[in-house]
TILUM-402481 format. One line per field, with one value per residue (C-alpha): residue in one letter; x, y, z. Coordinates in nm, 3 decimals. Example, Ala and Ser with C-alpha at 12.3 -4.5 7.8 and 13.67 -1.06 7.14 Angstrom:
<nodes>
res: [A,S] $
xx: [1.230,1.367] $
yy: [-0.450,-0.106] $
zz: [0.780,0.714] $
</nodes>
This chain:
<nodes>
res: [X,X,X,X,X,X,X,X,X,X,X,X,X,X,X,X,X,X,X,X,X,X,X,X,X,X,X,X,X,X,X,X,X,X,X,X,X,X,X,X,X,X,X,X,X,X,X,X,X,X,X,X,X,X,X,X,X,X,X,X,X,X,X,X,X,X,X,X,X,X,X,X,X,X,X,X,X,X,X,X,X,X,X,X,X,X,X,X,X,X,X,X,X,X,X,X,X,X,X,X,X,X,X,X,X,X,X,X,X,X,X,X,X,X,X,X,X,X,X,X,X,X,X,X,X,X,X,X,X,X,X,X,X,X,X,X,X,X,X,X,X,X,X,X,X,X,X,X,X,X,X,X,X,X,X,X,X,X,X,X,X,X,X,X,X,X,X,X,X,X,X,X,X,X,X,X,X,X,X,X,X,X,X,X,X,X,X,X,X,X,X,X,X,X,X,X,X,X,X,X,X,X,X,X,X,X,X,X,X,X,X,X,X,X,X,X,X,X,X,X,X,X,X,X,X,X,X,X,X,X,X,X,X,X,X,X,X,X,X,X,X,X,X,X,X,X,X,X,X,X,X,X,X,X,X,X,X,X,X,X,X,X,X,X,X,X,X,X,X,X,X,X,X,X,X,X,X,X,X,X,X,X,X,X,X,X,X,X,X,X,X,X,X,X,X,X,X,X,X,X,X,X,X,X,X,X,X,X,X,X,X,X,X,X,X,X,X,X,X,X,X,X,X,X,X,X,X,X,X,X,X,X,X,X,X,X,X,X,X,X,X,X,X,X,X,X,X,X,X,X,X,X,X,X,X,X,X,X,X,X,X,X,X,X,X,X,X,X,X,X,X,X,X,X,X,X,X,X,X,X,X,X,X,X,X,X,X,X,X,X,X,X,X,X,X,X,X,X,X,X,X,X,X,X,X,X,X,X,X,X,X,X,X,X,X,X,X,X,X,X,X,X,X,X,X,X,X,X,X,X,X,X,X,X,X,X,X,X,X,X,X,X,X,X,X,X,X,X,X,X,X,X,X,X,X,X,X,X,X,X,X,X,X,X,X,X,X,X,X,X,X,X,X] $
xx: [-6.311,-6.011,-6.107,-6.465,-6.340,-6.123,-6.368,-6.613,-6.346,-6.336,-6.706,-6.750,-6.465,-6.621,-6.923,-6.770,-6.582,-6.843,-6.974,-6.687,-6.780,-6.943,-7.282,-7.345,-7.608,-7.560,-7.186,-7.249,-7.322,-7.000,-6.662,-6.381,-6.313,-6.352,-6.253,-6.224,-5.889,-5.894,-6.151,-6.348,-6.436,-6.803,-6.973,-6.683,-6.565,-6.240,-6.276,-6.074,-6.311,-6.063,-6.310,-6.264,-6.347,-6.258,-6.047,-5.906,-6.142,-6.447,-6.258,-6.298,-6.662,-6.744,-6.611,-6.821,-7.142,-6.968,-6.866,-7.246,-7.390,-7.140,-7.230,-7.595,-7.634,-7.328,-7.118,-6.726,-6.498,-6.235,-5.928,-5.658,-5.737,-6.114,-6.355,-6.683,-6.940,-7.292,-7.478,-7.779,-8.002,-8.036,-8.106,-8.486,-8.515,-8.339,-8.529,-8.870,-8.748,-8.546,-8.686,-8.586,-8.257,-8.174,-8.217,-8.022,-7.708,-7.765,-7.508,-7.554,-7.767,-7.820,-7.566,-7.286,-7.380,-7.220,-6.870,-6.709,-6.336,-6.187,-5.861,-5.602,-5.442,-5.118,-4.921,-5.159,-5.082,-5.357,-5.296,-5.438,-5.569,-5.658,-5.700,-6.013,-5.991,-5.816,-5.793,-5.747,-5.792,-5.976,-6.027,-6.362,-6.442,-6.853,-7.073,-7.212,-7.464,-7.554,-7.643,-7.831,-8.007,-8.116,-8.208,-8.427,-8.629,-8.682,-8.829,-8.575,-8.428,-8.605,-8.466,-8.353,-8.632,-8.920,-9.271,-9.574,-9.746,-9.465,-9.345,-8.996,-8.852,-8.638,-8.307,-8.046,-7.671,-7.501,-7.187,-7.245,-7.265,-6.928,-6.732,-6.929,-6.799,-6.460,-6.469,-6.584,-6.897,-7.133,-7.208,-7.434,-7.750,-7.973,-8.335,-8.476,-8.203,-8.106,-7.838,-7.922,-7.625,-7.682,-7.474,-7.383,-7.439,-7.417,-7.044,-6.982,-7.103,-6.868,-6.536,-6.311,-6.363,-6.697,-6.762,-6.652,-6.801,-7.138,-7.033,-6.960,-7.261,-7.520,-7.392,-7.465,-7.810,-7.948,-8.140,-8.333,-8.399,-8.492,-8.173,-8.274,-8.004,-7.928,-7.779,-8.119,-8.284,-8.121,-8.344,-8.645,-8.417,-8.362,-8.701,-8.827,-8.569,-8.712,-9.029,-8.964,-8.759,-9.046,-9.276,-9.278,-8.987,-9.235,-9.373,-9.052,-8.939,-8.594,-8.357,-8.363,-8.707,-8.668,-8.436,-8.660,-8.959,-8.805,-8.576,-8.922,-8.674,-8.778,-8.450,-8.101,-7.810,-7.509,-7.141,-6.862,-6.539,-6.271,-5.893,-5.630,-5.235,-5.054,-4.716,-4.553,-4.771,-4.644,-4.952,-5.303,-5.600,-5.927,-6.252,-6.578,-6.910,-7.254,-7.604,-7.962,-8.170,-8.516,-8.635,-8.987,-8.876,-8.540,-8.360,-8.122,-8.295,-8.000,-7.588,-7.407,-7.043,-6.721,-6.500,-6.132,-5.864,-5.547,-5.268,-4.889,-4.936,-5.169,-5.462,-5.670,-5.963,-5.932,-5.949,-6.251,-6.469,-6.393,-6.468,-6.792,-6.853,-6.842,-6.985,-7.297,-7.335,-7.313,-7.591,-7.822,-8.011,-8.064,-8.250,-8.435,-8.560,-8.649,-8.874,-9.040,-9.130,-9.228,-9.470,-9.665,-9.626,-9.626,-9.483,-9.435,-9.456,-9.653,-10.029,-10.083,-10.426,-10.498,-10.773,-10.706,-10.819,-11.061,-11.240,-11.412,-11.621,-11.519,-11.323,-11.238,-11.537,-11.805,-12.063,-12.143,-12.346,-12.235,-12.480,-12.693,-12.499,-12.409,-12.030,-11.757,-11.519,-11.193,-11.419,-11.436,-11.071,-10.979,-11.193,-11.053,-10.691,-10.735,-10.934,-10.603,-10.338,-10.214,-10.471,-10.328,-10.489,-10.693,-10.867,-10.719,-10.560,-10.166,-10.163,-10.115,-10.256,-9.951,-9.990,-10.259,-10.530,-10.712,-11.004,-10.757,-10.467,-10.462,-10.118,-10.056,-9.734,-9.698,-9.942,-9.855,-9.970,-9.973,-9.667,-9.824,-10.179,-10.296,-10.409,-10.610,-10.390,-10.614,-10.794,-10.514,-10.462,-10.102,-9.928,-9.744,-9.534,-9.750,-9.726,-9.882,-9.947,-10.142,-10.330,-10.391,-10.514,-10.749,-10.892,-10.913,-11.142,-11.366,-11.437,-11.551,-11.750,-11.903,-11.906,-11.843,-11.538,-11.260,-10.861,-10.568,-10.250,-9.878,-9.610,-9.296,-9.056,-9.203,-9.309,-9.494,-9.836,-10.038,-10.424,-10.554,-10.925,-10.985,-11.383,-11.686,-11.930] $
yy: [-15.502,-15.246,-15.303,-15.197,-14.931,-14.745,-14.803,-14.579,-14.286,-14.285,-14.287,-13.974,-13.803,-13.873,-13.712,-13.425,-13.319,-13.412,-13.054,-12.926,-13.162,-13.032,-13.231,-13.037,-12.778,-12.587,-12.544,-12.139,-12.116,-12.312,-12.033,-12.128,-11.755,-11.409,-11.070,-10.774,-10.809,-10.489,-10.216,-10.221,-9.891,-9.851,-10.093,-10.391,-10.538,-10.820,-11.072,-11.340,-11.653,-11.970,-12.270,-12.608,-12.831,-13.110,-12.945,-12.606,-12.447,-12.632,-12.410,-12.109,-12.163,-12.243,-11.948,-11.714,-11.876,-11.865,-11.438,-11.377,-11.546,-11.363,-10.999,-11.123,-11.251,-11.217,-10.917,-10.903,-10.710,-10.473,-10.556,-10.405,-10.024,-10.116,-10.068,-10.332,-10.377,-10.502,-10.812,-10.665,-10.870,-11.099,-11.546,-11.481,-11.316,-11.620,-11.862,-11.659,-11.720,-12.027,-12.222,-11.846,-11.835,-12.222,-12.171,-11.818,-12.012,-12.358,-12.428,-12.178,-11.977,-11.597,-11.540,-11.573,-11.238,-11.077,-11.238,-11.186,-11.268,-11.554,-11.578,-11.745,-11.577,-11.439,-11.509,-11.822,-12.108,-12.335,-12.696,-13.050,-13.214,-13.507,-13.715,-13.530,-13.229,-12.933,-12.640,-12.257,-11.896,-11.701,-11.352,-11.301,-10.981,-10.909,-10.607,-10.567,-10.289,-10.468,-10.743,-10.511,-10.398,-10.729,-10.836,-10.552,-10.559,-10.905,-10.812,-11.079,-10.817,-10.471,-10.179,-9.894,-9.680,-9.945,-9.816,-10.044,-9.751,-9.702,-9.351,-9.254,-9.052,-8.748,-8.700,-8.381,-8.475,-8.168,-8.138,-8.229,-7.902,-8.050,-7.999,-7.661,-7.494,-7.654,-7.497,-7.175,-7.221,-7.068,-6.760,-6.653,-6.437,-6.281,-6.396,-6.191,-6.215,-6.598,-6.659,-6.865,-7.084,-7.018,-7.276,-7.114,-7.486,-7.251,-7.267,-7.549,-7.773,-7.660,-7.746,-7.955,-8.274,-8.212,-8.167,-8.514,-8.676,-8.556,-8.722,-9.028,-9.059,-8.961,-9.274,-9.463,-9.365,-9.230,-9.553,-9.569,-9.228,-8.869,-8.689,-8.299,-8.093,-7.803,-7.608,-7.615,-7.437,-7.159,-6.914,-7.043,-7.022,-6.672,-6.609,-6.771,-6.577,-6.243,-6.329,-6.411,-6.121,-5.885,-6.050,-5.930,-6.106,-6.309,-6.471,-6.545,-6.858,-6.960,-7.048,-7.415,-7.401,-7.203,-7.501,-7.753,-7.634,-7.519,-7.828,-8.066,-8.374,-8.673,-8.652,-8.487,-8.689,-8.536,-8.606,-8.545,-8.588,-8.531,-8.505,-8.611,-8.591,-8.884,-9.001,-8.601,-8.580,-8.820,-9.027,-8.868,-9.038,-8.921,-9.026,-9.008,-9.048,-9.048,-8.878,-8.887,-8.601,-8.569,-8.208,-8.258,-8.286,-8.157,-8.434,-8.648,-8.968,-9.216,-9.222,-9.465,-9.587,-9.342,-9.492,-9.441,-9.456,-9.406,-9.271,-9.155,-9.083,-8.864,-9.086,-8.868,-8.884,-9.212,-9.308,-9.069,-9.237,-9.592,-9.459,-9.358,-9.663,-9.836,-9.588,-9.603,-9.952,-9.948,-9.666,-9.863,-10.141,-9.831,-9.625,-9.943,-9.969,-9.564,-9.589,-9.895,-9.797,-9.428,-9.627,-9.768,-9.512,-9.170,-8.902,-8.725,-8.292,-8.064,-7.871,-7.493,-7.426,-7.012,-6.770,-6.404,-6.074,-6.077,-6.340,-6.155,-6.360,-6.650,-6.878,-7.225,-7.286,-7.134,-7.419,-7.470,-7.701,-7.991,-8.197,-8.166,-8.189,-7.923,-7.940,-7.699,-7.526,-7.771,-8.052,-8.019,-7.922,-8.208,-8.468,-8.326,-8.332,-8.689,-8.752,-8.657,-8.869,-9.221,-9.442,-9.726,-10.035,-9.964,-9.685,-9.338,-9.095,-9.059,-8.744,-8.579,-8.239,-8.041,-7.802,-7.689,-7.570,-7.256,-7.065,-6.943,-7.176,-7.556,-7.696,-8.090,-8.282,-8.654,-8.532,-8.853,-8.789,-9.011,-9.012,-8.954,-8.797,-8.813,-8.564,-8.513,-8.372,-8.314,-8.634,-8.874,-8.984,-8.887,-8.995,-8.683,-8.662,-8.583,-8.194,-8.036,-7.763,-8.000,-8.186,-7.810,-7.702,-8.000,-7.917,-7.601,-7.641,-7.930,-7.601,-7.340,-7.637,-7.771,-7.451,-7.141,-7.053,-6.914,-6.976,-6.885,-7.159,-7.058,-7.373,-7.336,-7.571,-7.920,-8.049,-7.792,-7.593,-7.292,-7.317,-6.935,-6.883,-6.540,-6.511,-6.658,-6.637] $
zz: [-0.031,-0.099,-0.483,-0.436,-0.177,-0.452,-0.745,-0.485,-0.407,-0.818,-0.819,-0.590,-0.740,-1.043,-0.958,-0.776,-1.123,-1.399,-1.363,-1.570,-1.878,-2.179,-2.096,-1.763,-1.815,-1.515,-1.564,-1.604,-1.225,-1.161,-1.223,-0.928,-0.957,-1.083,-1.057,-1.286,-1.512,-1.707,-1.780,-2.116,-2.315,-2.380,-2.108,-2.133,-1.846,-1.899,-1.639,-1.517,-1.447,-1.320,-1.418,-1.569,-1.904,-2.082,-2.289,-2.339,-2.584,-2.350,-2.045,-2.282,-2.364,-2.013,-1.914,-2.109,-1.944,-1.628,-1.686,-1.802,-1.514,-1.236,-1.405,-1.408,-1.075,-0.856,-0.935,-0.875,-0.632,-0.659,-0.815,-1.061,-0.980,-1.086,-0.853,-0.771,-0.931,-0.773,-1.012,-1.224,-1.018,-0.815,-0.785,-0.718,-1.070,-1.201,-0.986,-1.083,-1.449,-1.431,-1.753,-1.981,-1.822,-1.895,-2.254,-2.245,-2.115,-2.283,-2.534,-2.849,-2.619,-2.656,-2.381,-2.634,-2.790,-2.519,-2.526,-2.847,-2.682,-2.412,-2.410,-2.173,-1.870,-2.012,-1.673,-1.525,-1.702,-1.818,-1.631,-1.678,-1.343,-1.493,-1.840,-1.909,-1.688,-1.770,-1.519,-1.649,-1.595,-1.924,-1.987,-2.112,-2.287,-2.129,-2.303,-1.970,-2.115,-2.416,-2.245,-1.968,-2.287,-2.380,-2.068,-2.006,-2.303,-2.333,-1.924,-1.744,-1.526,-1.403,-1.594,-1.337,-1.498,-1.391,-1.489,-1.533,-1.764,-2.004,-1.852,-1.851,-1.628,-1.643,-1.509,-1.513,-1.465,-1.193,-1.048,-0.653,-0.397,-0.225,-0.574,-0.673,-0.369,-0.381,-0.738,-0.646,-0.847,-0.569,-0.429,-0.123,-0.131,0.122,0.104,0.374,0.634,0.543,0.347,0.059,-0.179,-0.546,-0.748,-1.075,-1.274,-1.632,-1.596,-1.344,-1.579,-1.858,-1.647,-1.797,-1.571,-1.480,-1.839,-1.938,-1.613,-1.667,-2.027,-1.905,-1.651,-1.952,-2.208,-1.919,-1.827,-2.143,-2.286,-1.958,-1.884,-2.052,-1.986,-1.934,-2.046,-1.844,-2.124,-2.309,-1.998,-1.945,-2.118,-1.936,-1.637,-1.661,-1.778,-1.430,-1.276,-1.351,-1.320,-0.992,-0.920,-1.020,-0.723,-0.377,-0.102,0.038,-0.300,-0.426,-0.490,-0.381,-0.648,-0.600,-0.657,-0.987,-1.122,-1.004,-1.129,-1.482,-1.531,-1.392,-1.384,-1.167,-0.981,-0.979,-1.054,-0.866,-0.908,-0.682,-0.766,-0.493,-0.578,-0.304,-0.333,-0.225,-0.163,-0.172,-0.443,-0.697,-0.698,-0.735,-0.594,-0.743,-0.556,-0.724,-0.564,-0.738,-0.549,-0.639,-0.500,-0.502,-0.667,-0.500,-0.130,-0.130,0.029,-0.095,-0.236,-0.224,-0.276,-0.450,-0.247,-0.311,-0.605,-0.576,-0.836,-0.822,-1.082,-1.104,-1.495,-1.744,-1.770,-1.567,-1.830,-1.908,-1.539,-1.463,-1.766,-1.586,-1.250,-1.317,-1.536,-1.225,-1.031,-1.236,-1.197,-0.862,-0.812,-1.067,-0.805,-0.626,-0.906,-0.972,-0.648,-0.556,-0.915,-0.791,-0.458,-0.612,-0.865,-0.589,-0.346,-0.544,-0.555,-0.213,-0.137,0.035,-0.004,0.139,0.149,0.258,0.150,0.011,0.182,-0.123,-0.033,0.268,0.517,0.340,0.503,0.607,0.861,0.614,0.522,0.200,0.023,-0.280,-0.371,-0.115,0.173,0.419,0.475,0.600,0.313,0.496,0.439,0.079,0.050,0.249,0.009,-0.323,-0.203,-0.102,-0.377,-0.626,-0.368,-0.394,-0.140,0.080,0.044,0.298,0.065,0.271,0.120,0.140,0.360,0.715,0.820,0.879,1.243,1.331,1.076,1.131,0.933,0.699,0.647,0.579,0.552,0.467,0.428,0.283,0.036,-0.250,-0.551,-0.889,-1.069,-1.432,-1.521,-1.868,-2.077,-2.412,-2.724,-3.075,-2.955,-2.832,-2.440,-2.316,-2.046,-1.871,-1.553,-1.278,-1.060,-0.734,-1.004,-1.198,-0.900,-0.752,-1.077,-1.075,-0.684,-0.805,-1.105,-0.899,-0.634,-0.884,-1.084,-0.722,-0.510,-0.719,-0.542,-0.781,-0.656,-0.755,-0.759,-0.662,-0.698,-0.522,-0.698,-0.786,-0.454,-0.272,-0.416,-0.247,-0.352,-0.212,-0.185,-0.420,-0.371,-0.491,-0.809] $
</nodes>
């Protein structure tokens, strides 16, 4: 009985250890540990995985499955001076595509592209545990963004730039408000008794360590997105800028505005970078934070968490390119998710609707007549607005009447519109990012077709259009 009792513990035990053999084929899900060993240049992350194999070479190749699958789907914490990093997505993509992720890990798989290096711990000592059962802890070299590369195009993970119709979004890289003011990169100006920041980004984004953040953030983000580059703007920024000048106070368009509307990115990636003295100042700690703001409603869209590093030497650059590395990837899930949502949902601002002293009797109770039917002039203002807007499922239009509306002024908010409209060029359908100037213009050209009533169209930044009510033919 104590025979057949022990030949059972060596059964289980058995059992409980074949995962580490070379026949397993889920051994990649199966690392005892991990957590960042050293920072990489150019996407590379070293990471210590502790695992197990029959020998030590099948502890190495184990271990590169096992560091592929922990960037893919589990991520790994902070640990020598690097900060976390968040997996590129998560089980249910690899239980939605379990039989194309089996044969990326299976032995000679495509995973192997992305870990040209394991080597042995140089201070943990590989051990054996048992005849056939050696325990150790690798260092495995991982190209996290070639593999992100990979992955994306061969559509196994969402790329942060998701679009079902192919666009790709803009994004400009600024220096956060926090650090322009720390930097003395803003001044204050009176727009008709409110004072108004104007961030001078022309030279804020030339300092030294912003220079080689914004750097950093763009070799990160550059395959997935259009990166608008601020210094290529500036003469349609100051062309704005005195066109706007030249208007009358209460036409003008606040400076904000000017960038958003001349710049026409999809969002604003800010940095912050925030420099604290420590011990009497022999140790600096340097704590970077990454923002997205949203140029069409002027809120802030979604942070990333605040990095820190820490240094007593000169490897301030060094440090501030693997910050943001991590930073980056941190942020990502969370640009993945806003360009998701904003597919199906649109693209949120606001629609001013007023009529001109020109216009005379005209107004927003006059009853006019499309095809056929007798309606009021907010009727048919209300029906081509919604007829431009993203509809529920439920068929209404994405929009709420903003205040009250009177004869002369119609004001809506959580107008969503499309994020691209197409276009004809020589012939050929383009798809083009999507504007309340564009969806205005539209409205605008369905009234003097339908009604004979000629507007005029004033945008104020990206997210917010005027449509005024000149006359009629």
């Amino acid at each position: 009985m104590k025979t057949n009792f022990k030949l059972l513990l060596f059964i289980v035990f058995f059992a409980n250890s074949i995962f580490a053999q070379k026949g397993d084929p889920e051994v990649y899900k199966k690392a005892k540990g991990r957590e960042p060993f050293q920072q990489g240049l150019d996407g590379t992350i070293l990471l210590t995985i502790k695992t197990q194999g029959e020998s030590i070479d099948d502890c190495k190749e184990n271990a590169k499955k096992q560091a592929v699958y922990v960037v893919i789907f589990q991520g790994y914490n902070t640990a020598n001076n690097i900060p976390a990093a968040p997996s590129l997505t998560d089980l249910s993509t690899f239980n939605e595509k379990k039989a194309e992720f089996e044969d990326f890990f299976k032995d000679g798989g495509d995973y192997s592209q992305f870990t040209p290096r394991a080597e042995l711990h140089p201070s943990i000592p590989a051990s054996k545990i048992e005849k056939k059962l050696y325990e150790a802890s690798v260092n495995v070299d991982v190209e996290i963004e070639k593999l992100r590369a990979y992955l994306e195009k061969a559509k196994l993970i969402k790329a942060a730039n998701v679009s079902s119709s192919g666009y790709k979004p803009n994004i400009v890289i600024l220096p956060s408000d926090a650090w322009m003011k720390a930097h003395n990169y803003k001044t204050v100006k009176d727009n008709q008794g409110i004072p108004v920041d104007v961030f001078d980004y022309k030279n804020g984004i030339l300092d030294g360590d912003m220079k080689n953040a914004i750097a950093a953030i763009k070799s990160k983000f550059e395959n997935n997105f259009k990166i608008v580059n601020f210094t290529e703007k500036l003469n349609e920024i100051a062309l704005a800028e005195a066109k706007n000048n030249a208007l009358s106070a209460s036409k003008q368009e606040s400076p904000l505005d000017i960038y958003a509307k001349t710049l026409a990115a999809d969002l604003w990636l800010k940095i912050d970078i925030e420099e604290r003295d420590l011990n009497r100042g022999l140790t600096k700690q340097l704590i970077f934070t990454l923002e997205a703001y949203d140029p069409f409603t002027g809120n802030n869209a979604f942070s990333g968490l605040p990095v820190n590093k820490e240094t007593t030497g000169d490897n301030k650059s060094a440090l501030t390119t693997n910050a943001l590395n991590g930073a980056a990837d941190a942020i990502r899930p969370k640009f993945t998710d806003y360009f998701s949502k904003r597919e199906a949902e649109g693209v949120e601002g606001r629609v001013v609707c007023s009529v001109a002293e020109s216009a005379g009797d005209l107004n927003f109770d006059s009853q006019l007549t499309v095809d056929g039917e007798s309606l009021k002039l907010s009727e048919i203002f209300n029906a081509l607005i919604t007829n431009n807007t993203v509809l529920t499922k439920d068929g209404v239009g994405r929009m709420t009447e903003d205040g009250d509306q009177t004869p002369t002024l119609l004001k809506y908010k959580d107008v969503y519109i499309p994020v691209i409209s197409e276009k004809m060029v020589m012939g050929k359908k383009q798809i083009v990012s999507n504007s309340f100037q564009k969806m205005a213009n539209i409205v605008a050209s369905e009234l003097e077709k339908k009604c004979g009533i000629t507007c005029t169209q004033e945008p104020k930044g990206l997210g917010k259009v005027e449509i005024i009510i000149t006359g009629k033919k």
